[in-house]
DRENTOR-631773 format. One line per 2 residues: number of its first residue (from 1); their letters; for each residue x, y, z of C-alpha. Coordinates in Angstrom, 2 decimals. Example, Ala and Ser with C-alpha at 12.3 -4.5 7.8 and 13.67 -1.06 7.14 Angstrom:
// residues 2
1) AS) 12.30 -4.50 7.80; 13.67 -1.06 7.14;
This chain:
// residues 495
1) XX) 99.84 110.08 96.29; 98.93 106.91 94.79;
3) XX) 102.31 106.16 93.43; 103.53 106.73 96.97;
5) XX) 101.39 103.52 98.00; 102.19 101.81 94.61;
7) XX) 106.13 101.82 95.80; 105.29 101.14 99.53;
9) XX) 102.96 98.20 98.01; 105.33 96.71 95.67;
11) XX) 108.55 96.24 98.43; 110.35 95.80 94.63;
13) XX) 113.10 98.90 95.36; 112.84 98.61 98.19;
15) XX) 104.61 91.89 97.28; 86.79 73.49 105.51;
17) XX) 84.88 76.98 107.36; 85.95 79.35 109.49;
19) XX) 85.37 77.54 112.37; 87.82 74.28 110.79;
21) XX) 90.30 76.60 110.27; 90.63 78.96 113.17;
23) XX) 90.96 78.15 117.20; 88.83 80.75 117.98;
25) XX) 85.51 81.12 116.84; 83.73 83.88 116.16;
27) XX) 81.78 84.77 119.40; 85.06 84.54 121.60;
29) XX) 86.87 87.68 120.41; 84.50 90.53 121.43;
31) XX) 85.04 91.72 124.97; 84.19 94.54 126.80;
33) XX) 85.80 98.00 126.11; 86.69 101.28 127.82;
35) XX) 85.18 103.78 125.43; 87.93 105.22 122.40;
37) XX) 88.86 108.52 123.13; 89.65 110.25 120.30;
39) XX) 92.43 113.42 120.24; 94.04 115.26 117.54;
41) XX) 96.93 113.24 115.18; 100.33 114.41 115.53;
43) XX) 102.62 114.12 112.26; 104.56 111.32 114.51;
45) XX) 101.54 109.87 115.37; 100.16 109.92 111.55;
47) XX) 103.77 107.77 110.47; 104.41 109.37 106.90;
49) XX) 100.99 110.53 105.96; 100.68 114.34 105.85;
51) XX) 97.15 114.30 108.77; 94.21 115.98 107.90;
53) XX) 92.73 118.67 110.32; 90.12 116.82 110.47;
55) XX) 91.53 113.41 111.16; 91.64 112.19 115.35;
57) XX) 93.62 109.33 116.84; 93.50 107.11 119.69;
59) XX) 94.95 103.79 120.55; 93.60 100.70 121.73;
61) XX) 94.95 97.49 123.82; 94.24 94.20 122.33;
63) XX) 95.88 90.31 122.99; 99.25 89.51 121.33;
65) XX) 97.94 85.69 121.75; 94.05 85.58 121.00;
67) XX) 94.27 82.28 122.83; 95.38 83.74 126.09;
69) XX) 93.39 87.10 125.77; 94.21 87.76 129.21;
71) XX) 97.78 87.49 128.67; 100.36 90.40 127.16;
73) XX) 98.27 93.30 125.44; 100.03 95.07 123.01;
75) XX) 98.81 98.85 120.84; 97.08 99.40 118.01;
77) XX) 96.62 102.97 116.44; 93.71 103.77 114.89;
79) XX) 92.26 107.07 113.62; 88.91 108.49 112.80;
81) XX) 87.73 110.69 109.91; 83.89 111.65 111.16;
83) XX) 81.06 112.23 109.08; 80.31 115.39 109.09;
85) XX) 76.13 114.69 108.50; 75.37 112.54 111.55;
87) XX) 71.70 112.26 109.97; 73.51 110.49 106.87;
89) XX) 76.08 108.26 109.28; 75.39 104.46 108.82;
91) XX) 78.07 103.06 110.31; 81.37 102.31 110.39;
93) XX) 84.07 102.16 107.09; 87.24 100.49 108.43;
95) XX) 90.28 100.57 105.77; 93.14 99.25 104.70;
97) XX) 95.88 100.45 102.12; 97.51 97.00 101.97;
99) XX) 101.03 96.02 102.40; 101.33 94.09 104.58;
101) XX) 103.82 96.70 106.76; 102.12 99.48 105.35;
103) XX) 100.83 102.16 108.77; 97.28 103.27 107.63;
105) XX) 96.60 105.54 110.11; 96.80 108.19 107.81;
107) XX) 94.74 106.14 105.16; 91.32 107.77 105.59;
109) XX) 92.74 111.25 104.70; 94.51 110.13 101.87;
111) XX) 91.58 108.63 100.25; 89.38 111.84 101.16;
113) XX) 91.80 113.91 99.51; 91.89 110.75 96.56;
115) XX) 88.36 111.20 95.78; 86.21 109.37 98.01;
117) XX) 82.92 110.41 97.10; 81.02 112.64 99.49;
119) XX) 78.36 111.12 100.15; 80.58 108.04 101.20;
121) XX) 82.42 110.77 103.77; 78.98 111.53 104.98;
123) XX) 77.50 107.53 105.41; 80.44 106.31 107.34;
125) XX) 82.72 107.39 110.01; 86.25 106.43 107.99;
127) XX) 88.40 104.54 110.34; 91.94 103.67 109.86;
129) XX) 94.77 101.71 111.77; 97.91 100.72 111.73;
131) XX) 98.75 96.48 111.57; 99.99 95.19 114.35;
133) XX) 103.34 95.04 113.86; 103.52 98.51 111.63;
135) XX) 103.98 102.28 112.52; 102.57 103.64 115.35;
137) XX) 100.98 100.28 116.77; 103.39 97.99 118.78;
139) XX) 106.39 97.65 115.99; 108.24 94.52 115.09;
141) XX) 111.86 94.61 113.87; 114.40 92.41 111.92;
143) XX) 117.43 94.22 112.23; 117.84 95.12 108.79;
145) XX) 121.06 96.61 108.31; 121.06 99.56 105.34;
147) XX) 122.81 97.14 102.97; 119.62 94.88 103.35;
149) XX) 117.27 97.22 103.53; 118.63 98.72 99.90;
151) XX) 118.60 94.86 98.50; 114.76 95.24 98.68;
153) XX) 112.39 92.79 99.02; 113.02 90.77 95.77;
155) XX) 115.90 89.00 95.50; 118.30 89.22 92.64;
157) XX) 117.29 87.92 89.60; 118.29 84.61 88.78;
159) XX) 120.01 83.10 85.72; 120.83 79.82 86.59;
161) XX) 120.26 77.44 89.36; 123.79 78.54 91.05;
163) XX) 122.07 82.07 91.25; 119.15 80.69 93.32;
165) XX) 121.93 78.93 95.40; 124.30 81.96 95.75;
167) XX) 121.23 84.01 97.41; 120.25 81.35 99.95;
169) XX) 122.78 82.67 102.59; 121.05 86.12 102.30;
171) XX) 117.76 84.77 102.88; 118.89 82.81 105.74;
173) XX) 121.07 85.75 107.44; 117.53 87.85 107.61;
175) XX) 115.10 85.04 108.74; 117.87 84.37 111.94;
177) XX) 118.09 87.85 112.17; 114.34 88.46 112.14;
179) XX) 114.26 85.53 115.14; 116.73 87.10 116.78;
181) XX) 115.48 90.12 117.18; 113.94 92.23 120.60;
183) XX) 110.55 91.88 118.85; 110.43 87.91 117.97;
185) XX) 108.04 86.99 120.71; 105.71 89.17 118.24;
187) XX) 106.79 86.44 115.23; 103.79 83.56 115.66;
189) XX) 101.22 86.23 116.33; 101.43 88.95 114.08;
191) XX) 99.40 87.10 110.83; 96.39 88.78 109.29;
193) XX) 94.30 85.95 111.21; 95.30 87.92 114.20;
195) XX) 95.02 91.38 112.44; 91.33 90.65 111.93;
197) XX) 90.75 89.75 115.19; 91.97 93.55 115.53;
199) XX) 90.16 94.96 113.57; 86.88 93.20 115.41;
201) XX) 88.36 94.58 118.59; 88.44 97.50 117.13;
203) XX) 84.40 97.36 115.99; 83.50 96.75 119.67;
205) XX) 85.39 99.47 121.36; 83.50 101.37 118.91;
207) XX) 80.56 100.50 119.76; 79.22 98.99 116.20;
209) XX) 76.90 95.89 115.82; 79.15 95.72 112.64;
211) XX) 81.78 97.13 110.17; 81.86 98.23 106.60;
213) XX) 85.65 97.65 104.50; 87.79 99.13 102.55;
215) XX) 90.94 97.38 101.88; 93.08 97.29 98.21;
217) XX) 96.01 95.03 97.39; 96.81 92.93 100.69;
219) XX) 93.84 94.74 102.26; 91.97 92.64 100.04;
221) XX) 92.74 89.17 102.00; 92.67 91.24 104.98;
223) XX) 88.73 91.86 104.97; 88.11 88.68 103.10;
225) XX) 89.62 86.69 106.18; 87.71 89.36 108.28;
227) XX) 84.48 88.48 106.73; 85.54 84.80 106.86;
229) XX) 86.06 84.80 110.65; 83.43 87.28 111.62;
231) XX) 81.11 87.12 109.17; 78.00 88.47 111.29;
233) XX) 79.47 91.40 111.90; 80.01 91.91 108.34;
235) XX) 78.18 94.75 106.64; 79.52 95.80 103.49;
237) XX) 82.76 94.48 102.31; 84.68 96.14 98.96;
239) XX) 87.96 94.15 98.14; 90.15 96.38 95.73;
241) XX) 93.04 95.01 93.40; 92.59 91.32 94.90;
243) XX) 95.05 88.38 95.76; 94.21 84.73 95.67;
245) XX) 92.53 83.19 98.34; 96.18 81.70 99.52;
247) XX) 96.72 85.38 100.33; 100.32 87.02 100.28;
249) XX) 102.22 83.24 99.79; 104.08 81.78 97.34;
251) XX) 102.13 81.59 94.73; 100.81 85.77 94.82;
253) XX) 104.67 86.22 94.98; 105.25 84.38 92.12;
255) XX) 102.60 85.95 90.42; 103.99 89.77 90.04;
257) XX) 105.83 88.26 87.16; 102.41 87.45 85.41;
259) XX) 101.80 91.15 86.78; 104.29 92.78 84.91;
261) XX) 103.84 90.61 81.71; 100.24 91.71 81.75;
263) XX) 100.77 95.40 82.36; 103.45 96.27 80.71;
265) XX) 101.86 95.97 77.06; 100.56 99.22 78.42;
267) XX) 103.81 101.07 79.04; 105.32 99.90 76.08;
269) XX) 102.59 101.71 73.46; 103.25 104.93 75.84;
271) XX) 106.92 105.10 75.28; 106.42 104.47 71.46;
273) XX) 104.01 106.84 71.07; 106.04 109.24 72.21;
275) XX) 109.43 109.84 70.00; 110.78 111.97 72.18;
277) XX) 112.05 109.61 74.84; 114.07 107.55 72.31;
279) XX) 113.15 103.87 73.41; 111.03 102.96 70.21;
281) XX) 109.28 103.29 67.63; 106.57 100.29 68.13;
283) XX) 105.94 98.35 71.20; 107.78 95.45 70.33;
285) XX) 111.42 97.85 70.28; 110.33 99.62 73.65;
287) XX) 110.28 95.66 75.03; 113.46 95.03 73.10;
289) XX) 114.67 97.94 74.98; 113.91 96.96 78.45;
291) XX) 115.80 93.62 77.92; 118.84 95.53 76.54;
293) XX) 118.54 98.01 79.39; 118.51 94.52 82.17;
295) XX) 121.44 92.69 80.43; 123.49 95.73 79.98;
297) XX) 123.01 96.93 83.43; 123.55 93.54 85.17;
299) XX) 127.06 93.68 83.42; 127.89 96.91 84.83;
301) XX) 125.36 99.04 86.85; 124.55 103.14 85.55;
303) XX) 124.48 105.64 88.28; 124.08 102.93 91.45;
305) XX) 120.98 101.29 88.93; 121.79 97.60 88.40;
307) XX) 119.52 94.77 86.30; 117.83 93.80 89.47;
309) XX) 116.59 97.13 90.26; 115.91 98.42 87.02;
311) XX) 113.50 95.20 86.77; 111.74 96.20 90.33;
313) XX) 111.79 99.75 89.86; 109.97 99.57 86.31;
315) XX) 107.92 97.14 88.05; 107.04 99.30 90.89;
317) XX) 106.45 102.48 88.27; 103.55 100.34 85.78;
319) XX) 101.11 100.50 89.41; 100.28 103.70 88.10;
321) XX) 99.49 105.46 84.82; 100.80 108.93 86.07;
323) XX) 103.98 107.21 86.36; 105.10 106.47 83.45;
325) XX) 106.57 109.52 81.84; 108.56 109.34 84.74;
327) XX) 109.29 105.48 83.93; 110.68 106.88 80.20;
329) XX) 112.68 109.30 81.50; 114.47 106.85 84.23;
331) XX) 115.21 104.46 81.24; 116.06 106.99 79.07;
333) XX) 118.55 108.24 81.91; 119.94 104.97 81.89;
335) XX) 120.13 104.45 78.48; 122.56 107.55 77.68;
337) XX) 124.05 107.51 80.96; 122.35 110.73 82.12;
339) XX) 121.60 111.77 85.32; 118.31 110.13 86.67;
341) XX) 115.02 111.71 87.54; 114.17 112.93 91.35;
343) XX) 113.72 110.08 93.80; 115.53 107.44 91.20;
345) XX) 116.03 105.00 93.12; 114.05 105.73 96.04;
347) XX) 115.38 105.83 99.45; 115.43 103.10 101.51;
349) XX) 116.06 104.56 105.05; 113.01 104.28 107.12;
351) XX) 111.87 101.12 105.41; 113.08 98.91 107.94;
353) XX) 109.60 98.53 109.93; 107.45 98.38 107.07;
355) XX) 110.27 95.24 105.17; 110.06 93.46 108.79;
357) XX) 106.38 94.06 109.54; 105.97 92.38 105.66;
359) XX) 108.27 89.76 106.72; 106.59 88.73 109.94;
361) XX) 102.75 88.33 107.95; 103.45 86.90 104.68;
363) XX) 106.12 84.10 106.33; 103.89 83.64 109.52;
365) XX) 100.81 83.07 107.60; 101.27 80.08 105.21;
367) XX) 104.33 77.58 105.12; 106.76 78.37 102.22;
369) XX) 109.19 75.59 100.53; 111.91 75.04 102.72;
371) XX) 114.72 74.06 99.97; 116.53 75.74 97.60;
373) XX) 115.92 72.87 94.88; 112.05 74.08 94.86;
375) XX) 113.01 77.65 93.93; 115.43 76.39 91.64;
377) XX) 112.70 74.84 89.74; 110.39 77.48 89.93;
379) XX) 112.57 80.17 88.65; 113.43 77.61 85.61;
381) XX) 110.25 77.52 84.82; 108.87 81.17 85.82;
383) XX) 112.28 82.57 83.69; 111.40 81.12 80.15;
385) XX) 106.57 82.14 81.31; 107.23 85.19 82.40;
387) XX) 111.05 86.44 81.59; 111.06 89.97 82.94;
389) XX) 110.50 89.50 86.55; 110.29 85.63 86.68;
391) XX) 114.10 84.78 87.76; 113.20 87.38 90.73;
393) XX) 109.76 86.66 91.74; 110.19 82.73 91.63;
395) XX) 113.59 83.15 93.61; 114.30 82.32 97.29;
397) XX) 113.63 84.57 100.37; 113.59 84.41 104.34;
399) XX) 110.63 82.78 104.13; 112.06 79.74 102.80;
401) XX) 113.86 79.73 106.70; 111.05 81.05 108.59;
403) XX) 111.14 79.51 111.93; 108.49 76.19 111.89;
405) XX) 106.18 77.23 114.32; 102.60 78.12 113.50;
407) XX) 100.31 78.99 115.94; 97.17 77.81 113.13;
409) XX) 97.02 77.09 109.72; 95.91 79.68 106.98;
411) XX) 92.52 80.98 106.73; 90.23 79.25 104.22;
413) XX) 88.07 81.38 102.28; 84.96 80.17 101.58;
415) XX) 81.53 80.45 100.38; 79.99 80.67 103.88;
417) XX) 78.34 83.97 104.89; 76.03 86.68 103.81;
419) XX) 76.33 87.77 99.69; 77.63 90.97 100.95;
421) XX) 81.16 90.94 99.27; 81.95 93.55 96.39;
423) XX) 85.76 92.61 94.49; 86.59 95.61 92.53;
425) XX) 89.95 94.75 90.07; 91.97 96.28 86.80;
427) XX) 92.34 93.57 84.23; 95.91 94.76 84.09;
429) XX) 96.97 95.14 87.51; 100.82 94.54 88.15;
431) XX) 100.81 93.77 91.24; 97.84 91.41 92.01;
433) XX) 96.99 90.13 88.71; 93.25 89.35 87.44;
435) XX) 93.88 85.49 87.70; 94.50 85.55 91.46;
437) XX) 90.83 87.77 91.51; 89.02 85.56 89.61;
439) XX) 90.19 82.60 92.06; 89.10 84.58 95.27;
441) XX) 85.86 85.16 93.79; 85.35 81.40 92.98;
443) XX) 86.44 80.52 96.56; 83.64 83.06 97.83;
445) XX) 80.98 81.44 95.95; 77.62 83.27 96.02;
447) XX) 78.85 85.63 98.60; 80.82 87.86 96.18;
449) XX) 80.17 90.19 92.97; 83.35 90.76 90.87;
451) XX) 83.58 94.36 88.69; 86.45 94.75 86.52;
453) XX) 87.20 97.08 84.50; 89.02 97.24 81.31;
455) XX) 92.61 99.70 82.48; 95.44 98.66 84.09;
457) XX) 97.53 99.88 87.40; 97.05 98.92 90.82;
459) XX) 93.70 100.17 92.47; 90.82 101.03 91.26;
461) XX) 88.75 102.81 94.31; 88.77 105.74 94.05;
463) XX) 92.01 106.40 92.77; 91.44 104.94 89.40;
465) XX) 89.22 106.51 86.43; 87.21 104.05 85.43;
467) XX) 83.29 105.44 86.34; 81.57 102.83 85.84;
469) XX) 83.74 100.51 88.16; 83.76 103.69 90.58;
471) XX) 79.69 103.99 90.56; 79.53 100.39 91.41;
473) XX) 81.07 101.01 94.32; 80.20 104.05 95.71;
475) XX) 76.13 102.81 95.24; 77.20 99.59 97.25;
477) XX) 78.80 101.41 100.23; 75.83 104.39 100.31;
479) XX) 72.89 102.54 99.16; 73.81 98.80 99.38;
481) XX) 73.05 97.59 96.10; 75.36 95.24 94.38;
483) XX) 75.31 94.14 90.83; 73.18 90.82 90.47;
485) XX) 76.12 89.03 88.41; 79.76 89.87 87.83;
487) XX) 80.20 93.25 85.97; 82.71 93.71 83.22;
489) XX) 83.14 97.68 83.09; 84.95 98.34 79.61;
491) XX) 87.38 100.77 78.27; 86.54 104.71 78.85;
493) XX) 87.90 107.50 77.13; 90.74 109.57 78.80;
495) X) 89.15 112.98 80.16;
């Protein structure tokens, strides 16, 4: 399951106070609610997550414009996993799987069936949703034709300066198409500003003082501009695989390439451990392999695989450990011209949505450079740091077009609020690297406890194995105790 949310998560086949910052503070989004009413989840209504028996749905009407919150409503899903000990129930535990353009209605079974403790089942009422924008909620749109929709979301990786150039016209084509489309009215509004005012919506039709959080990977700068905005209504807030403080912008996409350059140490003793795949003996020939694999397959593609998406898709595959044998065998596919493994590369067909919905937040919510000279540079330099995903990472997207207006500028994060924060991260996390952690915790000041712990993939709770960074968490959600100082959990043994 989790490498289902790793590829969903990775897009690479397919990454002053409060009250400065924001034009409406924190008292002015609560507002009188009909009561949910909860029915049973239909597999449509559930968007590609398999719904528990157990698991109701509803919907709820909240402002496209939090400034005119009388004006257009539009629908967000959201769905309920009960406790089943109402003596135990403490509140609230609203998640997030991240994304952005990821549905989550489905979210709370998947991480019952993942391993969430029981005793975490029986203290909260698991609540999930689905983004504005995403799945089942009111959908945005960019017109993605299949041919852009199989590009993915990274562009090609880029050699030389005329690369960067060559791909410009792409990333133009989808922004006008994205501002074009039936759905563009949606384009200021749908940021994760307005997400968390959502999710507070959300807290009041439920009829909670406050909310706990679960969010991993975008999730994570979901609930910490949640807890920014709102931070009264705070309870207990666990942010999982963590960007920086900037969020999903320029700089976190520019960091998967220190991802991958940090994780993939770890792939590389797996493969040359194990003889049988053919790739190498020591790590340093299994990395001598996956730049022989990229060159040889940007001169002439294997089976529809070319450099670009061999990078992303061996990208995409280090998010998780139980990956990797499949990882070996893609590679070793390619390598002797063989046919691939299952679901190699994945399919792209009902991606549109979740690439638009990703499209709308992480151009809407900060201001990216707007010339090509700037990615130019930046893939110069990220190329020679970080050479296997650099010249893609660093490259230029629709972003770079977005239309100009902003409706407010970013959230800040800051140190302002109750020390009720827990950040949970791998050290080797591909997709939102430790760096970008430890620069969200200094933002949050006193107000946040970092755990890491010493494995690598993308997510930690509860679908990772570390216990110690697992305990941490589970005692901070049941019992609300929180390491004093920052916790390094170290290496375990496999079980």
């Amino acid at each position: 399951m989790h490498r289902t949310l790793s590829l969903a998560l990775a897009a690479t086949a397919v990454v002053a106070t409060a009250a400065a910052v924001t034009a409406i503070p924190e008292e002015s989004v609560a507002a009188t609610s009909d009561p949910v009413r909860w029915g049973p989840c239909s597999e449509k209504k559930a968007a590609s997550w398999d719904p528990s028996p157990r698991l109701e749905c509803s919907t709820l009407e909240v402002p496209l414009d939090y400034r005119n919150p009388d004006g257009r409503q539009i629908e967000i899903a959201i769905s309920r996993l009960a406790s089943k000990e109402p003596s135990k129930r403490r509140g609230v535990l609203l998640t997030n799987p991240g994304g952005p353009g990821i549905p989550g209605l489905g979210y709370p079974a998947v991480l019952a069936a993942s391993g969430l403790p029981q005793k975490v089942l029986d203290s909260y009422d698991v609540i999930g949703f689905d983004p504005r924008g995403t799945g089942r909620s009111t959908p945005v749109t960019c017109d993605l034709t299949p041919a852009q929709r199989n590009r993915g979301n990274l562009p090609p990786y880029a050699h030389t300066a005329a690369d960067v150039a060559r791909v410009a016209g792409n990333a133009r084509t989808i922004a006008k198409q994205c501002a074009a489309s039936t759905s563009a009215s949606m384009l200021p509004h749908t940021t994760t500003a307005n997400t968390a005012r959502d999710m507070d919506r959300i807290r009041e039709a439920l009829g909670e003082p406050q909310l706990s959080y679960l969010g991993g990977s975008y999730g994570s700068y979901l609930g910490a501009v949640y807890t920014t905005l709102f931070p009264g209504r705070s309870d207990r807030i666990v942010l999982d695989s963590n960007l920086g403080p900037g969020g999903y912008d320029v700089t976190a996409m520019r960091s998967l390439a220190r991802g991958m350059e940090d994780r993939f140490p770890d792939f590389a003793a797996f493969a040359a451990a194990r003889p049988e795949y053919g790739l190498g003996a020591t790590p340093e020939q299994v990395t001598a392999k996956f730049f022989e694999l990229a060159k040889r397959l940007e001169a002439k593609p294997v089976r529809g695989i070319d450099g670009t998406l061999f990078r992303g898709i061996t990208f995409d595959r280090l998010y998780s450990d139980a990956s990797m044998p499949l990882l070996a065998e893609m590679w070793q596919a390619l390598d002797k011209d063989r046919p691939l493994p299952p679901d190699t590369p994945p399919s792209m067909d009902d991606m549109e949505n979740f690439m638009a919905a990703r499209l709308y937040v992480i151009c809407g919510d900060s201001r990216w450079p707007g010339t090509v000279r700037v990615y130019q540079r930046d893939v110069e330099v990220d190329r020679l740091r970080y050479p296997m995903l650099g010249g893609s990472a660093a490259s230029i997207g629709p972003c770079a077009f977005w239309p100009t207006e902003r409706v407010e500028p970013p959230v800040r994060i800051s140190d302002r609020g109750p020390s009720n924060v827990l950040m949970v991260q791998n050290e080797r996390d591909p997709g939102t690297p430790l760096a970008g952690a430890q620069k969200l915790r200094r933002a949050f000041g006193e107000r946040a406890t970092l755990v890491t712990a010493d494995q690598g993939g993308h997510g930690v709770y509860p679908f990772g194995s570390n216990t110690c960074a697992n305990d941490t968490v589970t005692a901070f959600l049941t019992t609300g105790h929180r390491p004093s100082r920052d916790l390094a959990c170290g290496v375990e043994p496999s079980k």
